[in-house]
Each structure stands twice: as C-alpha cells, then as structure tokens.
C-alpha positions, 0 to 999 in steps of 0.5 A: 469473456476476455478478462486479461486486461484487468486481471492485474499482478496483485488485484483487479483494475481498470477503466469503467465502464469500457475494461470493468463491467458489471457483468465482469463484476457479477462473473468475478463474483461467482468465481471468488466464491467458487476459489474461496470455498466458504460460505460467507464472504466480506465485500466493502467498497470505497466512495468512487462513482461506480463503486456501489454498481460494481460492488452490487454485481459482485454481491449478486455473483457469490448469492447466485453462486449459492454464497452468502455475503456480509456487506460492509459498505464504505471503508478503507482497504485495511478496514476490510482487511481488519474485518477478514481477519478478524471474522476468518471469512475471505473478503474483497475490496472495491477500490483503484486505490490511487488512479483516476477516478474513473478506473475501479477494481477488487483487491482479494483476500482469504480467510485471515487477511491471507493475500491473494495474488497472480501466483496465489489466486488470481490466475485461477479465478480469471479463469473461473469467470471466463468460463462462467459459473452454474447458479446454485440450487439455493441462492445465498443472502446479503447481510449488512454488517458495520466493522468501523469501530471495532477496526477504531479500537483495534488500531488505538490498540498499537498505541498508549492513548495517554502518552500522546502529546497535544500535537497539532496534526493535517491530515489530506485525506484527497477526497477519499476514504481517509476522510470517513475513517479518520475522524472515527479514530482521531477523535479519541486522540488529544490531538488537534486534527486540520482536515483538507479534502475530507469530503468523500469524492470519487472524482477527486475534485482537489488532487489525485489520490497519490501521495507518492507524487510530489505534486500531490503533497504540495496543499498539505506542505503549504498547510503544516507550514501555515499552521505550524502543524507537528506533522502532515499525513496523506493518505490515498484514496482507499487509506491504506497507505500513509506518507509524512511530512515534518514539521517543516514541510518536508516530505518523508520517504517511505523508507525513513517512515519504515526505519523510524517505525521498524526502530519503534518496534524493535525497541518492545521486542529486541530481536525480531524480523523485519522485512522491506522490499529491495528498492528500500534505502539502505538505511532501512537496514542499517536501522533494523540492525542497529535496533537489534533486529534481523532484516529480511529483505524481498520482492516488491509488492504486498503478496510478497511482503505477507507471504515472507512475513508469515514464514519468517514470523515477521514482527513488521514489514515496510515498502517504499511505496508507502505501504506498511505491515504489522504482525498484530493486524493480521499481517495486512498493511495499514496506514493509520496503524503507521500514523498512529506509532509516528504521533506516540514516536513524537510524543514520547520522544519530545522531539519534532520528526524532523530531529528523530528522523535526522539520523536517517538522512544518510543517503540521496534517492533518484526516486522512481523513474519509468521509462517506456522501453521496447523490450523489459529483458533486453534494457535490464542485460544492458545495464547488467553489462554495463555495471558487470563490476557491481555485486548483481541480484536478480531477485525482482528485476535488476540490484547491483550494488557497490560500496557507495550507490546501488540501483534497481531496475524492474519491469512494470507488470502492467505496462511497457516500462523499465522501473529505475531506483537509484541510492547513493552516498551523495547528491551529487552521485546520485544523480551522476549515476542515474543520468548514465543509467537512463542515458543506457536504458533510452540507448535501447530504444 
C-alpha cells in the first residue's frame, strides 16, 4: 500500500474516503504502536463525519498490535496534547484541522507531547505501514478515559481568575471543536461569553475553519461591533490555534498576538527565551528585547518550534500562522492558553487591545501569497539574483533583508507552490515590493 500522498511534513491528511481509508487508518495504527514502543497510546478525535470510522480502524491497529489504547474522544488538538503530557503516554489526534470537512488526518505525539514530524518519525512509521504489521500473540484493550476538566484546570492555571475583568467576549468556534471546549473553560471566567457556531459540525455548515482567511473572520468582525464586545477570538477547527479581533473589529496578526504575549511573559520571568518563525514581523523581535528577553528566531512549523524550544529552554514560542507554545504546557501550542493571557492582558492593563497593541502597529504586511510555480528552486535563485544587494538567509527557503523591508519566500511541502511574505516600513512599500517580487516569481512560469 502506497501511503505517500497523505504522509504530510508535520502530520497525516487527506480526502476521505478516496486518500484516507480505514485500512490506511488500521495500518498506521499498527505502525505508530511499533515506533512508539509503549504499551498505551492516548487516541482523541475532532467532530468530522468520518472522524469516529478513522479513529475507530486506528484503535483496532495498535490492540492488534498488542497495544493498549486510552480513548478520549472528542476534544481539541492541545487537549490531546495536554493528555500526553500529562500521563507521558504517545498520543494521536484525529483532525484536518482547518481544511474542508471532507479531508481527515492524524497528528503524532510521544511521550510528553514530544513532536513527531517527517525528520522525526513520520518517514518511519509510513514505512511500517507500507509494510504491514504481524498481529500479537495478546491483543491490547481499549479504555475510555475523559481529560476535559483536568485540561480546563490546567490551562486557568496561566491566568489569575480574580483579575479579570467583566469583559464581553465573541467567541466563533466555526463549528468545531472550540465549541465543546470553550463553555467547559469560559464558564469559570466572569466574562460575558457571545458564542457563534458552537454547534459541533463536521461540514461546516457557516464558514471554513480557517481564521487565518480574511473571509472567514467577517461574522465575528460584524459581531464584536454590534455588540461592542472587548475582543473577538476564532479558533480553528481542532481549537488549537486562536486569532484576535479588537474592539474595533480589526483583526490581529499572529505576529502582534505574539509580541503582546511574548511582553506578558517576559514581564514574570525577565531574561528568558522567546522563539518565533522567520515569517514573523519584526516587531516580534523588537518586542522581546525590549521586554528583556532573548529572541530565537526558526524554521516554520511546529516540529521546529518544539524542538529549538527544548533546547534552548524556551519560555514561549509563537508563529504567524497562529499557533502559540508555552513552556508549562509541555511545549505544545495552545489556543486558549493565548486567549486566556490576552482576556488578563486587558484586564489588568485597563486598556482596550486596540490601545495595548498601538505600539506594535509599526510595519505594513503583504501576507501570505501562494503562487503556483514550475519549479520551488529555480523561483527562489530568481529572486535571490534579483535582491543579490539584501542581506540573504537560507535558513526555511528564502529571507533577505534591508534596512526598511524584508521577504520570505518558501516552498509548499505539499503542493507546487512558492510561499511570499513581504514586511515594510510603509504601506506603500510594501506593496511596491511585493508587486515586483510577484511580478519575478510569475516571470518564471
């Protein structure tokens, strides 16, 4: 069985039922009980139709395999994540997080939350279920087990309960698993929560569950302004990624989202780590060490993020895209460890996030653009001959840098695209800048 197509860079994914079987399924099961070497493994889902099916074929993988599951059920990503952590035990999560609800797939973890991804894992595992796994002599057994209200105490941990404010919050969960977690949490809050879409729906009946897309955020922009909520957050579908909107209906990067939190931190421990991804604005930076941190600076993507995090001792980490890592929680990403540090940010501060994110509004971003390109290598040594005069990094595709812009261009993993992000010191630019870029990588078509 050919399992290349799903086997991703960071995870498992792909259509159901023509790319993800349940035979795929029951195989990759077999296979992650044989890398992980342990006798339990935590297996949790998210609400997609074909999520309990999947889940279910993985399950009967590892007790065939002689390896004993603890099922959790429906929760987020970073509940799983929470629960590997907590029990050491390797876990997997059934989610495509924010694709269509007709995708699926399995994100990988070991013992303590420890990230497994294609140079750590993934290669391997694919390869043990191409092959095929023998049955054991004594087949495990499936426990059920339920980690939602000791992830809820966990995560309120981060956060002094009797400093927040009445703040009046929207909250779109877009039919995912936000929408089962969040009224577990938020109800000890002595905030005024205003759900939409909390209804757990694997086809996504409102909006794709990709707050990273303009689009997407333009029901809860409309609902903090008719409410005069403090804050709008949107969470993905398996909830493991947050974005803000202010009060003003105006959406926060991911990079502004990570300074302000990066300065929260910082100002209980002076002196610590701080890793973001190089498509990070250079705010982030800026922020860290003006708080009295150290900023690490890395590849995109988690894996990367977890790993430098663990070697540097990290305090927090944070990515454009959304995703954000602490420390305490084991090293894994958290949405509503973010949100929660934002809600006492306002509080305690007594200022809107508008004004505590004021400061940070330095630079203009193009955002990500994909462009559909022959060939990743020969785009990226077009535009490396066309910016020879910038300070280059070959570290995750292309960085150059000059004293008033920067872009990164990187390849897809998965797909036939260049990836553009451009930063400058004006709108204008900016968009001057990205035009030209584009205008190179198109030229090579």
């Amino acid at each position: 069985m050919d399992l290349s197509p799903i086997f991703k860079a960071y995870d498992v994914r792909g259509v159901f039922p023509d790319q993800i079987t349940e035979e795929a399924c029951r195989r990759i099961g077999a296979a992650f009980g044989s890398f992980a070497a342990a006798s339990t493994v935590i297996v949790g889902r998210d609400m997609r139709v074909s999520s309990p099916a999947l889940s279910a074929a993985f399950m009967e993988g590892l007790t065939v395999s002689g390896v004993d599951v603890l099922n959790i059920g429906l929760v987020s990503t970073d509940a799983l994540y929470f629960a590997s952590g907590q029990q050491m035990l390797p876990g997997a999560m059934f989610t495509a997080s924010h694709n269509p609800g007709n995708y699926n797939g399995i994100k990988f973890c070991l013992a303590g939350a420890a990230p497994v991804g294609e140079e750590t894992g993934l290669t391997e595992i694919r390869r043990l279920a191409e092959r095929g796994m023998p049955a054991h002599d004594t087949p495990g057994e499936v426990l059920a087990g339920d980690v939602v209200d000791d992830f809820a105490e966990h995560v309120l941990g981060f956060i002094d309960l009797s400093r927040l404010r009445p703040l009046k919050v929207v909250i779109d969960a877009a039919n995912g698993m936000a929408g089962m977690m969040v009224p577990r949490i938020f109800d000890q809050l002595a905030v005024e929560v205003i759900p939409l879409y909390f209804e757990l729906d694997g086809t996504f009946p409102n909006h794709p569950a990709d707050p990273i897309k303009p689009e997407n955020l333009v029901d809860l922009i409309a609902a903090v302004r008719r409410e005069g909520a403090d804050i709008g957050l949107a969470f993905d579908g398996d909830a493991d990624r947050v974005f803000l909107i202010d009060e003003n209906g105006e959406v926060v990067s991911g990079s502004l989202t990570t300074a302000l939190v990066a300065s929260r931190i910082l100002a209980s421990e002076p002196g610590a780590k701080v890793v973001h991804n190089l498509i990070c604005s250079r705010i982030v930076s800026e922020t860290i060490v003006a708080a009295g941190g150290e900023p690490v600076r890395t590849r995109v993507g988690h894996s990367f993020i977890k790993q430098v995090m663990a070697e540097t001792k990290a305090v927090f980490g944070g990515e454009h895209s959304g995703h954000y890592y602490f420390r305490d929680n084991f090293r894994a990403d958290s949405g509503v460890i973010c949100a929660l540090l934002v809600l006492e940010a306002i509080s305690v501060e007594s200022r809107t996030l508008s004004d505590l994110l004021l400061p940070l509004r330095k630079y203009f971003n193009s955002g990500e653009i994909n462009t559909k390109v022959a060939d990743q290598k020969s785009s990226l040594k077009a535009l490396a001959d066309m910016c020879h005069d910038g300070v280059q990094d070959w570290t995750d595709g292309l960085t150059v840098d000059y004293p008033s812009w920067w872009f990164n261009a990187r390849g897809s993993n998965t797909e036939p695209l260049l990836r553009l992000n451009v930063e400058a010191d004006s709108d204008e630019l900016c968009k001057r800048m990205t035009e030209e870029l584009l205008t190179k990588i198109r030229s090579q078509n």
